[in-house]
PDB file with one MODEL, atoms N, CA, C and O in Angstrom:
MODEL        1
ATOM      1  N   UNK A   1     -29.695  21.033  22.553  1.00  0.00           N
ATOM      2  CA  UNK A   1     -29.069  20.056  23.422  1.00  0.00           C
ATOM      3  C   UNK A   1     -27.555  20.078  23.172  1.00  0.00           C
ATOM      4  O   UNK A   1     -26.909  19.923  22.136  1.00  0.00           O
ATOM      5  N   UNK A   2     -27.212  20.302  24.357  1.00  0.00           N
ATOM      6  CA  UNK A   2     -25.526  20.188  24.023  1.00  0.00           C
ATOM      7  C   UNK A   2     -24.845  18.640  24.527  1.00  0.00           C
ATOM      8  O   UNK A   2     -24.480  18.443  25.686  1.00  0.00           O
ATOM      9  N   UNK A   3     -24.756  17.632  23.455  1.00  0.00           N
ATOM     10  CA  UNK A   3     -23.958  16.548  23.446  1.00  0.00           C
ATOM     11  C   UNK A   3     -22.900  16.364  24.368  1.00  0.00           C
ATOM     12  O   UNK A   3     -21.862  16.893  23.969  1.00  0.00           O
ATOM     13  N   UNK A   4     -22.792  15.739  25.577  1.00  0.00           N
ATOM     14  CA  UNK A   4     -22.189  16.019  26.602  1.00  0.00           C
ATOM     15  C   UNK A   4     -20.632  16.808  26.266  1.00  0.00           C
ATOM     16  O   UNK A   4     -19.463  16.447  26.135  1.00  0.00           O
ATOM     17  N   UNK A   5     -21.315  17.936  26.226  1.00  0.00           N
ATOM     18  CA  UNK A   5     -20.485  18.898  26.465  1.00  0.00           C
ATOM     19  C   UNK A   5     -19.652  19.446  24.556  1.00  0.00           C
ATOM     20  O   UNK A   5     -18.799  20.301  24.318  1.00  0.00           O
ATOM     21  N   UNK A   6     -20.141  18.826  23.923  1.00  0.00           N
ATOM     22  CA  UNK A   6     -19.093  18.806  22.522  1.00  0.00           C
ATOM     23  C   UNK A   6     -19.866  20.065  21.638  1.00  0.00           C
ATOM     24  O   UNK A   6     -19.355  20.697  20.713  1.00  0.00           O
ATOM     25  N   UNK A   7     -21.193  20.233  22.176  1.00  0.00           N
ATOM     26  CA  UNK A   7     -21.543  21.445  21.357  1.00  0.00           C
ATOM     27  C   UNK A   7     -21.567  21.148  19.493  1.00  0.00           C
ATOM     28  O   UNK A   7     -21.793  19.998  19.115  1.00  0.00           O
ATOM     29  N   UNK A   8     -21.430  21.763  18.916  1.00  0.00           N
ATOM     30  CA  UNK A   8     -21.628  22.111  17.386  1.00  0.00           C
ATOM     31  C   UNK A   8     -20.133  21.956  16.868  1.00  0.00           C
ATOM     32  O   UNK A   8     -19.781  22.723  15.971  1.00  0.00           O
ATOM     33  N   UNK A   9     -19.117  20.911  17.420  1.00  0.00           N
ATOM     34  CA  UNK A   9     -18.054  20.187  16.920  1.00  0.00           C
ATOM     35  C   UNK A   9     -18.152  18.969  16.812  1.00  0.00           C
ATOM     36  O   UNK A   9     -17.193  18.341  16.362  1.00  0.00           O
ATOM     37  N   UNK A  10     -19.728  18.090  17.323  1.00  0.00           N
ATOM     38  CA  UNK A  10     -19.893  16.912  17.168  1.00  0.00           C
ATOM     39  C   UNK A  10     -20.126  16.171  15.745  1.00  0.00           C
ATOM     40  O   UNK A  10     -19.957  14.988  15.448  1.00  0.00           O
ATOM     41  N   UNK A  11     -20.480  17.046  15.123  1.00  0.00           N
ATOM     42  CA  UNK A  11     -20.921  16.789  13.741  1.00  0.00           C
ATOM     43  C   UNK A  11     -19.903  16.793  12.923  1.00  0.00           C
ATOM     44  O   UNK A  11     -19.789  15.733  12.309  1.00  0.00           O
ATOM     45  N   UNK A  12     -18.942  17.770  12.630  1.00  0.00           N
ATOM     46  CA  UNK A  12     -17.515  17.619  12.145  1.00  0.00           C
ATOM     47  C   UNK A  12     -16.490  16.785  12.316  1.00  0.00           C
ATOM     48  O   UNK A  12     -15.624  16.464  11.503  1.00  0.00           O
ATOM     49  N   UNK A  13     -16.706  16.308  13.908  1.00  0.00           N
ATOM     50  CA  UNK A  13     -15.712  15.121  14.325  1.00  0.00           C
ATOM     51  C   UNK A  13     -16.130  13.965  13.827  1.00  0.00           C
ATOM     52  O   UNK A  13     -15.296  13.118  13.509  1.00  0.00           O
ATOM     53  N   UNK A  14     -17.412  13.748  13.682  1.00  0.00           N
ATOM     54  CA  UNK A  14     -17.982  12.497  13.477  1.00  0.00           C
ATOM     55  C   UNK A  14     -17.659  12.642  11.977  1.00  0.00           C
ATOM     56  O   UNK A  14     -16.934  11.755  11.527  1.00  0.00           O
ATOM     57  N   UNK A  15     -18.065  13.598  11.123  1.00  0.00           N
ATOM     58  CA  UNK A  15     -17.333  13.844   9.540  1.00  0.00           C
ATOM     59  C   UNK A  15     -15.916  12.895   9.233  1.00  0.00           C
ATOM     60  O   UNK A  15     -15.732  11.903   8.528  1.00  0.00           O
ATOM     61  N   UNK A  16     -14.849  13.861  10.290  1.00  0.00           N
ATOM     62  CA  UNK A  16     -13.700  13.537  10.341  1.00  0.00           C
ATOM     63  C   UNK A  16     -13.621  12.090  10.618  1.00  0.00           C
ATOM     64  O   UNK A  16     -13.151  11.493   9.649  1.00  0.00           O
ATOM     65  N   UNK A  17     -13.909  11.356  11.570  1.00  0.00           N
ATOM     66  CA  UNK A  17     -13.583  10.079  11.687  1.00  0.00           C
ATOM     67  C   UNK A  17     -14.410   9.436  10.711  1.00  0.00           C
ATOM     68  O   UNK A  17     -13.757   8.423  10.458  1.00  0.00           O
ATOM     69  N   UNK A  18     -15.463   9.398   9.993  1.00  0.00           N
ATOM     70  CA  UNK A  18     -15.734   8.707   9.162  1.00  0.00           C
ATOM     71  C   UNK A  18     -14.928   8.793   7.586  1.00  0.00           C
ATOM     72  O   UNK A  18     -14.672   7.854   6.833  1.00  0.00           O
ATOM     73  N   UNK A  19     -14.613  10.391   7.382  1.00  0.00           N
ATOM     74  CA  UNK A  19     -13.839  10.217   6.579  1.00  0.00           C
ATOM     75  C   UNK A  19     -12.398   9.271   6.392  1.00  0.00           C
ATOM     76  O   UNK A  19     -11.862   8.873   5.357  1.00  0.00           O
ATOM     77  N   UNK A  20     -12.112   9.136   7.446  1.00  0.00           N
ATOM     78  CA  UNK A  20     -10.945   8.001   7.699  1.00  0.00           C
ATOM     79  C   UNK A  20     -11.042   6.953   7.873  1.00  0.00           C
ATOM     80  O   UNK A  20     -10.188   6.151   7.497  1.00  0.00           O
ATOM     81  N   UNK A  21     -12.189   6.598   8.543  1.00  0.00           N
ATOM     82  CA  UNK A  21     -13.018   5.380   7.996  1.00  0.00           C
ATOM     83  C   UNK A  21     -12.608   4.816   6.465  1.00  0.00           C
ATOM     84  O   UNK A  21     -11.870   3.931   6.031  1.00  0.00           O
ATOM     85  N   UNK A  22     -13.509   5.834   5.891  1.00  0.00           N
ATOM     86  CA  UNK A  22     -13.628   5.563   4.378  1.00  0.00           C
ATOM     87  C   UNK A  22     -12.424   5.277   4.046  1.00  0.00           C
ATOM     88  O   UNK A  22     -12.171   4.152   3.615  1.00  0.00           O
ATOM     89  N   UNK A  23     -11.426   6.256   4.182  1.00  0.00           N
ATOM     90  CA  UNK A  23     -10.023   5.730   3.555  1.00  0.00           C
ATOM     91  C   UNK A  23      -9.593   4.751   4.064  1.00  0.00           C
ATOM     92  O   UNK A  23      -9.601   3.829   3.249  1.00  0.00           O
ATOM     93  N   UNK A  24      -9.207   4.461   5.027  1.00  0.00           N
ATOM     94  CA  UNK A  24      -9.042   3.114   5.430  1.00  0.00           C
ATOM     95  C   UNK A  24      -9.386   1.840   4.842  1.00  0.00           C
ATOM     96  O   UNK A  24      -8.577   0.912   4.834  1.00  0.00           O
ATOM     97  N   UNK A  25     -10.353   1.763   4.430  1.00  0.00           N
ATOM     98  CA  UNK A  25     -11.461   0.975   3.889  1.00  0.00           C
ATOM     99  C   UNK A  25     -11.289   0.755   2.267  1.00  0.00           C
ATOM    100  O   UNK A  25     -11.399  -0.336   1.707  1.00  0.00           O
ATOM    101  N   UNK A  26     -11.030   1.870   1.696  1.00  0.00           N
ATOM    102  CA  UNK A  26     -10.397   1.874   0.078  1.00  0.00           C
ATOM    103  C   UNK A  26      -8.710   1.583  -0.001  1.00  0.00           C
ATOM    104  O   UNK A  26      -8.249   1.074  -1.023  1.00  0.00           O
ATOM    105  N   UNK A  27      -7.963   1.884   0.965  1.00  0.00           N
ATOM    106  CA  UNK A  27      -6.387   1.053   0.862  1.00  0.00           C
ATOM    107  C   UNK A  27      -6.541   0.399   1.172  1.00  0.00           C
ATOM    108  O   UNK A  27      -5.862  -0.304   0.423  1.00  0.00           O
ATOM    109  N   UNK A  28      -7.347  -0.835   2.420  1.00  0.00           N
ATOM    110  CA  UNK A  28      -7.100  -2.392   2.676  1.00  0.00           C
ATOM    111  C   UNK A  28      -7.792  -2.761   1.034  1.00  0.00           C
ATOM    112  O   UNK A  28      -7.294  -3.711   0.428  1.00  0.00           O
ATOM    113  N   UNK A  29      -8.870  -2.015   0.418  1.00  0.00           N
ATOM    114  CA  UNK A  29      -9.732  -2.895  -0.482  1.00  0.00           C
ATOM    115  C   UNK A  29      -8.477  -2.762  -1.487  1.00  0.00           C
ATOM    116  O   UNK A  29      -7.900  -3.818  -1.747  1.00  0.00           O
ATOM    117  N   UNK A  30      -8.123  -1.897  -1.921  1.00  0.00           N
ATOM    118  CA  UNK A  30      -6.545  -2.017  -3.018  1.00  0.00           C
ATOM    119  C   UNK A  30      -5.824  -2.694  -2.912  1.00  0.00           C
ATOM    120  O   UNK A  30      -5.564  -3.247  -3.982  1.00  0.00           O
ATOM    121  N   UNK A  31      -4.924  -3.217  -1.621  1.00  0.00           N
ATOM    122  CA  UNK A  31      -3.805  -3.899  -1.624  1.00  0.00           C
ATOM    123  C   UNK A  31      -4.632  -5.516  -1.715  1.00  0.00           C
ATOM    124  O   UNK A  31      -4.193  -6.530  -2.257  1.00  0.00           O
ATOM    125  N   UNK A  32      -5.980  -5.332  -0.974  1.00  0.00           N
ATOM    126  CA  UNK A  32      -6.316  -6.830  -1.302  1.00  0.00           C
ATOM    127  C   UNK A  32      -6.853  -7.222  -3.059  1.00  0.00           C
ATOM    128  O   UNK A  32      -7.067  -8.371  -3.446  1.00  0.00           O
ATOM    129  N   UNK A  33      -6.952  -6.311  -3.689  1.00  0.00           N
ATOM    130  CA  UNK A  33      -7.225  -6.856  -5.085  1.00  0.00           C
ATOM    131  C   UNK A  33      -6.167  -7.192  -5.836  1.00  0.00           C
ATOM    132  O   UNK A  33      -6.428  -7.720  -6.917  1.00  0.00           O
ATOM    133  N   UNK A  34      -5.133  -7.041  -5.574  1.00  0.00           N
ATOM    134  CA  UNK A  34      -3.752  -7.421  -6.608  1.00  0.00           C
ATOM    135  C   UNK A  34      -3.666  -8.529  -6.922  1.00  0.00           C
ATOM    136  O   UNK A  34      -3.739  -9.064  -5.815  1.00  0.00           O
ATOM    137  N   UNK A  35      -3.575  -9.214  -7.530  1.00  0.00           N
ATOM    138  CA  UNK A  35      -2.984 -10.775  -7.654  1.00  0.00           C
ATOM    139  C   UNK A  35      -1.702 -10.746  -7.339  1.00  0.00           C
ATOM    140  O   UNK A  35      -1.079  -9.755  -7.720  1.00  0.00           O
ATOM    141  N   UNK A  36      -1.064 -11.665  -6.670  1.00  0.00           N
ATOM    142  CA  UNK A  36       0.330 -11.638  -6.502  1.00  0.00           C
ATOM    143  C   UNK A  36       0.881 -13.088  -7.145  1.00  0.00           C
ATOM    144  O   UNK A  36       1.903 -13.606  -6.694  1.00  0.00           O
ATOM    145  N   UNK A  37       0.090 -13.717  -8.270  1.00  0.00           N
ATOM    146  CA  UNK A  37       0.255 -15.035  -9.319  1.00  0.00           C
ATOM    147  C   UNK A  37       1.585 -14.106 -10.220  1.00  0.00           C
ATOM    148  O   UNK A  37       1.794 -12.923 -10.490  1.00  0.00           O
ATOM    149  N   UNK A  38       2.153 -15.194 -10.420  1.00  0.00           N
ATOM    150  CA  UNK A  38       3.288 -15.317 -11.313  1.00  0.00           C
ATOM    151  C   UNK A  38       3.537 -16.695 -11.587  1.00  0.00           C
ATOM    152  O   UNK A  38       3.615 -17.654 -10.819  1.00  0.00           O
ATOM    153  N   UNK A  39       3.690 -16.584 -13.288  1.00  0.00           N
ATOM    154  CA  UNK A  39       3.534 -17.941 -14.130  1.00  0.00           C
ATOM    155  C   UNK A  39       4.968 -18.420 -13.914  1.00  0.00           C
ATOM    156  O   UNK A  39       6.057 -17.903 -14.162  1.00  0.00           O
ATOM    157  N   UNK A  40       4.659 -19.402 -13.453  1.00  0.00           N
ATOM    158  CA  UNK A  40       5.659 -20.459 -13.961  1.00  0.00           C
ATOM    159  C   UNK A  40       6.472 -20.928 -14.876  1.00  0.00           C
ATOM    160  O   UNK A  40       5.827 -21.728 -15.553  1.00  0.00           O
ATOM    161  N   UNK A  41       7.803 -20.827 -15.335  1.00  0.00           N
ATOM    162  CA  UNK A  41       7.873 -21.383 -17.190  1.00  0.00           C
ATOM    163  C   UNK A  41       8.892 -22.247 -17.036  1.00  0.00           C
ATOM    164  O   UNK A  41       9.691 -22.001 -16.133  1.00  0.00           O
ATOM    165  N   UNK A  42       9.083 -23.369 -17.821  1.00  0.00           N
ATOM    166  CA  UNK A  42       9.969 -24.687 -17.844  1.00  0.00           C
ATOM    167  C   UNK A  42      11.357 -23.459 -18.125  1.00  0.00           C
ATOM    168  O   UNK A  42      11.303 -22.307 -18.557  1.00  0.00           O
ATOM    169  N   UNK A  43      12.549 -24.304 -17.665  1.00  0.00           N
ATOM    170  CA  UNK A  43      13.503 -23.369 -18.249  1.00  0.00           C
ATOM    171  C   UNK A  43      13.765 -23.362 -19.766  1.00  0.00           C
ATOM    172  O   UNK A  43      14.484 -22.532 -20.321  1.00  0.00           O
ATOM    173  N   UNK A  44      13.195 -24.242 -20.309  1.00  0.00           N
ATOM    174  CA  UNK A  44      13.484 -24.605 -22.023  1.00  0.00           C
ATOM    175  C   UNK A  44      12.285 -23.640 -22.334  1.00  0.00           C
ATOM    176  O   UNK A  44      12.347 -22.917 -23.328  1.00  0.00           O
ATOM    177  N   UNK A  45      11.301 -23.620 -21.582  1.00  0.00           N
ATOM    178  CA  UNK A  45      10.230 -22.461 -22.510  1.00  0.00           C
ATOM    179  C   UNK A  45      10.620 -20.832 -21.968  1.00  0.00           C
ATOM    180  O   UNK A  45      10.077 -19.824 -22.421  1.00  0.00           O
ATOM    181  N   UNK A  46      11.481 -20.839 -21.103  1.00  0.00           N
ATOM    182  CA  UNK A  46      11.791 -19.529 -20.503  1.00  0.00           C
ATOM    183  C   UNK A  46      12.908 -18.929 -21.361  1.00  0.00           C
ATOM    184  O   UNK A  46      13.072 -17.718 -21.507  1.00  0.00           O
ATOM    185  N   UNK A  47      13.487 -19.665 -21.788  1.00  0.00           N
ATOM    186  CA  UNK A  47      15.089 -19.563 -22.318  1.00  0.00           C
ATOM    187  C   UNK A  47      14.593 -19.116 -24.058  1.00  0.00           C
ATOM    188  O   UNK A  47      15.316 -18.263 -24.573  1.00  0.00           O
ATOM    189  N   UNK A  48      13.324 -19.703 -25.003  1.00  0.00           N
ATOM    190  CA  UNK A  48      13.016 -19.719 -26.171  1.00  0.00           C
ATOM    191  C   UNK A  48      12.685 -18.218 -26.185  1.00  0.00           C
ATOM    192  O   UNK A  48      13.271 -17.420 -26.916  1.00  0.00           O
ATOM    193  N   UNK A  49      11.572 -17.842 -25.211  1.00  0.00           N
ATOM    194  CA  UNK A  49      10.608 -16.508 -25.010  1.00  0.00           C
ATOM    195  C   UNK A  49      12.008 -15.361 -24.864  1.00  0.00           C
ATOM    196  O   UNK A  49      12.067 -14.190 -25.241  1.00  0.00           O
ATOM    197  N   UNK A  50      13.017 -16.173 -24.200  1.00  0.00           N
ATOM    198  CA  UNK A  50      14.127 -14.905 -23.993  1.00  0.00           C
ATOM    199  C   UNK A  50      14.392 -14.625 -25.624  1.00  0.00           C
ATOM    200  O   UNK A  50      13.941 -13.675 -26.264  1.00  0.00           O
ATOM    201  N   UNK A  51      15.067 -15.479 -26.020  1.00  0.00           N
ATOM    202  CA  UNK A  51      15.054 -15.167 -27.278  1.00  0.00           C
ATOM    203  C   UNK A  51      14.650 -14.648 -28.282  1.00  0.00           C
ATOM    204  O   UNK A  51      15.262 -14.000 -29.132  1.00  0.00           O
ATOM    205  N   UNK A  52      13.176 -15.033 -28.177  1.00  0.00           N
ATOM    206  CA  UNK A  52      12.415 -14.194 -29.264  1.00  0.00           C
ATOM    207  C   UNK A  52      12.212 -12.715 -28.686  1.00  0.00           C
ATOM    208  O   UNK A  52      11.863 -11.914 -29.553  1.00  0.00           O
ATOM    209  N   UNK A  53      12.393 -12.072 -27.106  1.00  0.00           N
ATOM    210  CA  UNK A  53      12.394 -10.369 -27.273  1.00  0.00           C
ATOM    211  C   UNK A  53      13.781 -10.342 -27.672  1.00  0.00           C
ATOM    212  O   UNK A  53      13.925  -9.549 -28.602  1.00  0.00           O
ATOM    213  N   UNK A  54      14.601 -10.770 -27.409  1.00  0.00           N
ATOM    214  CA  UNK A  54      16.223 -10.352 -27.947  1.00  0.00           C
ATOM    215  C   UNK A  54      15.706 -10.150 -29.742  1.00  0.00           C
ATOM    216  O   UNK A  54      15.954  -9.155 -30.423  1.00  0.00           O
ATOM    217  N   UNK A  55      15.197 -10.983 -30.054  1.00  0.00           N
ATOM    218  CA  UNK A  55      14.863 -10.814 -31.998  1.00  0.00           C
ATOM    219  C   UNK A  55      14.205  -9.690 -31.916  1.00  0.00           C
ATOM    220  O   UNK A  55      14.488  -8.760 -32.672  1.00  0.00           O
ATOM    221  N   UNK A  56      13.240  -9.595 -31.004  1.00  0.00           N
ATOM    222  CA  UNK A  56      12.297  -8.238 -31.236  1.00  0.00           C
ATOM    223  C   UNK A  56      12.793  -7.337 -31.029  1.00  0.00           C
ATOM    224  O   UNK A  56      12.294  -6.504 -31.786  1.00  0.00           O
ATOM    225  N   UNK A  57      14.049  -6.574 -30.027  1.00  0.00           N
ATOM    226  CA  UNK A  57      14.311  -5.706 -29.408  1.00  0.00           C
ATOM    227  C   UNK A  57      15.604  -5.523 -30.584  1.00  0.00           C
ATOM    228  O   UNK A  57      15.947  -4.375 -30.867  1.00  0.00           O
ATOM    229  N   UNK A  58      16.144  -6.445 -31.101  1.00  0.00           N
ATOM    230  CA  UNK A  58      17.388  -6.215 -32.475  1.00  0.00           C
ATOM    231  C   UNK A  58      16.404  -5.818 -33.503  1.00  0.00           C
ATOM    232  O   UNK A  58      16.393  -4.591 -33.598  1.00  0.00           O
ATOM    233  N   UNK A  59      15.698  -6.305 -34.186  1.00  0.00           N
ATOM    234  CA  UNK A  59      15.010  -5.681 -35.160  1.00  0.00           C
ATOM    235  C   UNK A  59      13.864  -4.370 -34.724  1.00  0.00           C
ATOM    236  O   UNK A  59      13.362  -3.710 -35.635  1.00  0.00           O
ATOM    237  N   UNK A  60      13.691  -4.223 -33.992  1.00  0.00           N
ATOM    238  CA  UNK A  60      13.446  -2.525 -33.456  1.00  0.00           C
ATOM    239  C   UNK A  60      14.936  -1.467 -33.474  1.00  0.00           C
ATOM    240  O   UNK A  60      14.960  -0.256 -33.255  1.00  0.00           O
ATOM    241  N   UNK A  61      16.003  -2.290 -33.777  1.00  0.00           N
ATOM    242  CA  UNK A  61      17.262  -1.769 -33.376  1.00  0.00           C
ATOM    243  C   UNK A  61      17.411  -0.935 -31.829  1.00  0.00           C
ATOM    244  O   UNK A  61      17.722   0.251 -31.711  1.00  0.00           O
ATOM    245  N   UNK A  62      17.113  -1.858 -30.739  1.00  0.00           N
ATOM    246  CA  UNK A  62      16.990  -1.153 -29.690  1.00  0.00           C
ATOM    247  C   UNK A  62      18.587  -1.828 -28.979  1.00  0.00           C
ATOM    248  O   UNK A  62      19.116  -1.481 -27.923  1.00  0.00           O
ATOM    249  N   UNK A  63      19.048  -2.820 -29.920  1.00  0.00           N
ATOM    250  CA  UNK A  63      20.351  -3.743 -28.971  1.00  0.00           C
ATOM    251  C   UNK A  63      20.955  -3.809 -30.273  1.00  0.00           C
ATOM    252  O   UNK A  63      20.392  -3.715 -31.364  1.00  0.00           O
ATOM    253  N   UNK A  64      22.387  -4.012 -29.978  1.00  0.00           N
ATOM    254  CA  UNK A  64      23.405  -4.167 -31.034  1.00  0.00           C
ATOM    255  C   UNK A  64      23.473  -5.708 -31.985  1.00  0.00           C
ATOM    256  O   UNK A  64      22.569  -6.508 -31.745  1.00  0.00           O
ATOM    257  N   UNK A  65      24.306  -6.022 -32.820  1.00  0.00           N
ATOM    258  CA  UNK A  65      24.315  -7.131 -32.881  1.00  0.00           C
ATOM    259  C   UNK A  65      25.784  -7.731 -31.878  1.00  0.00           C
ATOM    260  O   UNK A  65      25.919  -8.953 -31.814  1.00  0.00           O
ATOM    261  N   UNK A  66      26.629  -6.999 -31.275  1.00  0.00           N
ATOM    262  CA  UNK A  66      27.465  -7.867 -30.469  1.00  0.00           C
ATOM    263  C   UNK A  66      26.885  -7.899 -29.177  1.00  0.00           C
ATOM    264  O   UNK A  66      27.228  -8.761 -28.369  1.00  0.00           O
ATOM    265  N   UNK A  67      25.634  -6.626 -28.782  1.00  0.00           N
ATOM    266  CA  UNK A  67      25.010  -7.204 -27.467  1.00  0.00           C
ATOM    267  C   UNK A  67      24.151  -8.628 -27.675  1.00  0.00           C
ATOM    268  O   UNK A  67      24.276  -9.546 -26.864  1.00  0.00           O
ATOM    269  N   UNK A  68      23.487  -8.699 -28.549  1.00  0.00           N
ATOM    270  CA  UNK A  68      22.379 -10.087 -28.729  1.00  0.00           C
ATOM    271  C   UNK A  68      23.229 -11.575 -28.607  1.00  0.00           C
ATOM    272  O   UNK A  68      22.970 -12.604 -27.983  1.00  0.00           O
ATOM    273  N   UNK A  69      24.383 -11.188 -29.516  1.00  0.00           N
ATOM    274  CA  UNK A  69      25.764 -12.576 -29.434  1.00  0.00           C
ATOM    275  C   UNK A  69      25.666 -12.748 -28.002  1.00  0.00           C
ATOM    276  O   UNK A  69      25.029 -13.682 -27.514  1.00  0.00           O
ATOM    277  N   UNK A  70      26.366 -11.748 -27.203  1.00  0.00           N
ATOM    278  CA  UNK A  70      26.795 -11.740 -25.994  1.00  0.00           C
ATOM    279  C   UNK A  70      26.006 -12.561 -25.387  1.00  0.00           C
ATOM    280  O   UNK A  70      26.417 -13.625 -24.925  1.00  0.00           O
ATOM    281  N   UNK A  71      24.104 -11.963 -25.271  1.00  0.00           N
ATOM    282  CA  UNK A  71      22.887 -12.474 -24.851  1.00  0.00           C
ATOM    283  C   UNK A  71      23.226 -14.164 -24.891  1.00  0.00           C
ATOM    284  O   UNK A  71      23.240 -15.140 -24.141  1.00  0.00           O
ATOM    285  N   UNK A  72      23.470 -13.808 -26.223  1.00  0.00           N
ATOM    286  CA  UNK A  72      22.921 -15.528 -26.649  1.00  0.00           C
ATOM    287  C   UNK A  72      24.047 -16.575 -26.151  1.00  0.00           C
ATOM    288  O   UNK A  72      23.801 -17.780 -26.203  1.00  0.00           O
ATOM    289  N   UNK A  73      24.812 -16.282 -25.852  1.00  0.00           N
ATOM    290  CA  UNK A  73      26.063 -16.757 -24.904  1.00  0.00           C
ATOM    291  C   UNK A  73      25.863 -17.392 -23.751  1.00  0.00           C
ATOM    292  O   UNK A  73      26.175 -18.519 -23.367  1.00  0.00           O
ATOM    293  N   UNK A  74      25.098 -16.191 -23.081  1.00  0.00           N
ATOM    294  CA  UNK A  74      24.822 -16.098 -21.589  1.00  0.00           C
ATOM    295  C   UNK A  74      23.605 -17.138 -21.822  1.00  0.00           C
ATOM    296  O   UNK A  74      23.472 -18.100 -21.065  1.00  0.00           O
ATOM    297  N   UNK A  75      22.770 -16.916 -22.841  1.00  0.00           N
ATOM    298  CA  UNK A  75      21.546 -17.897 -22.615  1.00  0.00           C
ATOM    299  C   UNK A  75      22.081 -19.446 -22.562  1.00  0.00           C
ATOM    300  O   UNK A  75      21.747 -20.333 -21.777  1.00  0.00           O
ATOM    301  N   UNK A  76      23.284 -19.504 -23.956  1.00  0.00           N
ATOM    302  CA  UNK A  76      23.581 -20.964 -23.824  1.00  0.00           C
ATOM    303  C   UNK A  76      24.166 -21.514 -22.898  1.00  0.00           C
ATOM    304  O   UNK A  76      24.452 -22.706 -23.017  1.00  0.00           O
ATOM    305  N   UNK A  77      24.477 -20.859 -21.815  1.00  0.00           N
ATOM    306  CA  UNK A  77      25.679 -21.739 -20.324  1.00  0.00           C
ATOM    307  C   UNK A  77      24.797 -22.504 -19.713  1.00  0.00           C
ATOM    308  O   UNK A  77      25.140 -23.196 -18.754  1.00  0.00           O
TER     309      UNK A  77
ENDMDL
END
């Protein structure tokens, strides 16, 4: 039987569009699983947490001690 008129390309097309189907179907399901939550922090608890990576990132010696001053400058305004 020839499928009005499509012959032995019906089966491949139908492949093809389902394969795009499928993808379709796995990028909406990705972008919808993300959380897009981000915490909240008082500025007095935001400002402490800054601080303590500035301690962490000086004692890794990854920042100077006149960059951390500087930091801590900018934190106190």
């Amino acid at each position: 039987m020839m499928w009005f008129g499509w012959g032995f390309f019906f089966i491949p097309v139908c492949l093809i569009f389902g394969a795009i189907a499928i993808y379709f179907l796995v990028v909406s399901s990705r972008k919808n699983c993300h959380s897009h939550y981000t915490p909240r922090f008082s500025n007095a608890n935001s400002a402490s947490r800054a601080r303590e990576i500035m301690a962490e990132r000086y004692a890794r010696g990854e920042i100077a001690k006149e960059e951390i001053l500087e930091m801590k400058k900018e934190l106190d305004r």
